[in-house]
N, C-alpha and C positions, 0 to 999 in steps of 0.2 A: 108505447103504442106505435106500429108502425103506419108508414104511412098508403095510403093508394093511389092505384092511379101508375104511372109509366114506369114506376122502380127505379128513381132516379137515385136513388143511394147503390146502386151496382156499381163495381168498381171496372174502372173503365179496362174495353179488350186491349191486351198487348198486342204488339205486331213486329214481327221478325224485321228486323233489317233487311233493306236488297242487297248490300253490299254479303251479308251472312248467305241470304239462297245462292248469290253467284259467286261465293267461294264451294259451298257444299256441292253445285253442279260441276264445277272446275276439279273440284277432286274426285267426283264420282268418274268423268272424262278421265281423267288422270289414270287413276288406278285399272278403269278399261281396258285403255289403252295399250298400258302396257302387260296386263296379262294376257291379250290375247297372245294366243302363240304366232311363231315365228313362221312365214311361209317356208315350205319345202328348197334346198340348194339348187335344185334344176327352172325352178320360177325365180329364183333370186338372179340365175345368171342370163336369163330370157332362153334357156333352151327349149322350153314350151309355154301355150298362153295360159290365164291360170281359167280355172274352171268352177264355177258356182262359187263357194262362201272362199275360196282361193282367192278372187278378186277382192274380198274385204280385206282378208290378211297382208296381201299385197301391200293394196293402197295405205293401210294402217302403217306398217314397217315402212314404204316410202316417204309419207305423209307425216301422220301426226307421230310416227316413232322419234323423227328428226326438229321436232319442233323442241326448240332447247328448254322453255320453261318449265314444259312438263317433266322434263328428264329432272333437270333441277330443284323442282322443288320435291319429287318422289327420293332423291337420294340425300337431301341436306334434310329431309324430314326422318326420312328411316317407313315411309311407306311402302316405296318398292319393293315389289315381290313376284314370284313367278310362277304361273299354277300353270306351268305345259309341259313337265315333265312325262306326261303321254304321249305330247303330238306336237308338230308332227312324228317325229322321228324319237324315239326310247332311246335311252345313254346305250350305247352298244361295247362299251368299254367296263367291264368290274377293276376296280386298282383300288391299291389300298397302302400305305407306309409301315414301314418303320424304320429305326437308324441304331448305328452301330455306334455306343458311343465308347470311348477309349478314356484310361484315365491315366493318371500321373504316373503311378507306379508300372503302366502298358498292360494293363487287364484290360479288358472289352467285355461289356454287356449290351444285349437287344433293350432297347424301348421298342415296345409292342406303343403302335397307336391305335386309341380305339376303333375297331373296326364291326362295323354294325352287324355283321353275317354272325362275326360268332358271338354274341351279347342275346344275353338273354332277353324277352321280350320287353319288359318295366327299363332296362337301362337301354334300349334301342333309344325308346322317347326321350330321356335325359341323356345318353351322350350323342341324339341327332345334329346336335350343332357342330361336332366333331367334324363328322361327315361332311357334313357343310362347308367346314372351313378349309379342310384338304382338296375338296370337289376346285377349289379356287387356287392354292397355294399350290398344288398339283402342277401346276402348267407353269409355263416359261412366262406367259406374259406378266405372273405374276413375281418372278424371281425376287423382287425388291425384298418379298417376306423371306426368303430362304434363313438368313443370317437371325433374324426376330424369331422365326419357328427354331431354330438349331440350338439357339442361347434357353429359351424357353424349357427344351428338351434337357439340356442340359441342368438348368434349376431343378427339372422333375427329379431326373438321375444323381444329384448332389450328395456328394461325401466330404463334408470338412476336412474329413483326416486324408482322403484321397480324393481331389475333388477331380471332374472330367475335366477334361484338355482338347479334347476332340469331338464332333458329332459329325456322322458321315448317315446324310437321309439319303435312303432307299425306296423307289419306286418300283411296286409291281404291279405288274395287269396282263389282262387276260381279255381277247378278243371275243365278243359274245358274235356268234354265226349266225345266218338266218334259220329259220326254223323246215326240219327236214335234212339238215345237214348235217355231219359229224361236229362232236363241241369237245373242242383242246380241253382239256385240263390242268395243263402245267402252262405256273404262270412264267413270265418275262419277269424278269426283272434290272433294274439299272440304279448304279448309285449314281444321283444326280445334282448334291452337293456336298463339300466335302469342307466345314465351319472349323474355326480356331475358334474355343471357347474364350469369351471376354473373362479374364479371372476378377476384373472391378467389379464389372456387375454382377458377377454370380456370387460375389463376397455380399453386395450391395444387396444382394436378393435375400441373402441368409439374416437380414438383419429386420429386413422390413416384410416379410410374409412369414 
């Protein structure tokens, strides 16, 4: 038999934590934050004032860009991310790798790195992280990985009976124009490190993958 009257057998309402709503508003700030995109180079250096949603972007990158917690905890977390590859300004540069790797007995074979242009559409999506990682290791400020990509490369290229000795990565690229103008087609290219294979660790590799 139940009972009547005010329903006092209800099981009482839960209630969120404050401490839980002002971490959810902290990351939602957070993640904001940093996807907004980057103001244009010629506001960055004050050569003109910035104009309408200009001044948010500004403020954002001067402001709360430099506010270290947020940076901190978006990159010990693995949140940060970057949705402006629109704007302001599109990558104006196509590059893409490969390396020459040499081996014991002085043969030489290309490692082809995946590159997204010619990949068919289903492996664009699985090898995008590819892209990713080159778009980075690409550039000098990241040199530290050169030697970790080159031993890498190496593993991939691996022959027991002749194992590599050398990996020499090649950068090419190709200057994308504004639009209405002539567009090069022949890329640049530069060999821009030139690795001794570690033969420990490529021994080491062949044991444990």
């Amino acid at each position: 038999m139940t009972s009547s009257g005010t329903g006092s057998s209800a099981e009482p309402k839960r209630r969120v934590s404050v401490f839980v709503k002002l971490f959810v508003l902290f990351h939602l700030v957070a993640i904001t934050v940093w996807a907004l995109p980057h103001p244009r180079d010629d506001l960055l250096q004050g050569k003109r004032p910035p104009f309408g949603t200009e001044r948010i972007l500004l403020w954002n990158h001067d402001t709360l860009w430099q506010f270290q917690p947020i940076e901190l905890y978006l990159f010990v977390t693995g949140f940060w991310q970057y949705w402006d590859m629109f704007a302001p300004d599109p990558a104006q540069i196509d590059f893409w790798c490969d390396a020459k790797v040499v081996y014991k007995d002085g043969a030489e074979k290309t490692y082809q790195y995946p590159r997204i242009y010619s990949l068919p559409i289903p492996m664009k999506f699985i090898k995008e992280r590819f892209r990713k990682f080159y778009e980075r290791v690409n550039s000098d400020d990241y040199s530290n990985l050169w030697s970790t990509f080159g031993q890498r490369i190496a593993h991939e290229m691996d022959d027991p009976k002749n194992p590599p000795v050398e990996v020499k990565l090649v950068r090419h690229w190709l200057q994308i124009v504004p639009p209405g103008k002539p567009q090069p087609t022949e890329y640049n290219h530069y060999e821009f490190y030139d690795y001794a294979v570690d033969q420990k660790r490529l021994e080491w590799a062949r044991t444990h993958f």
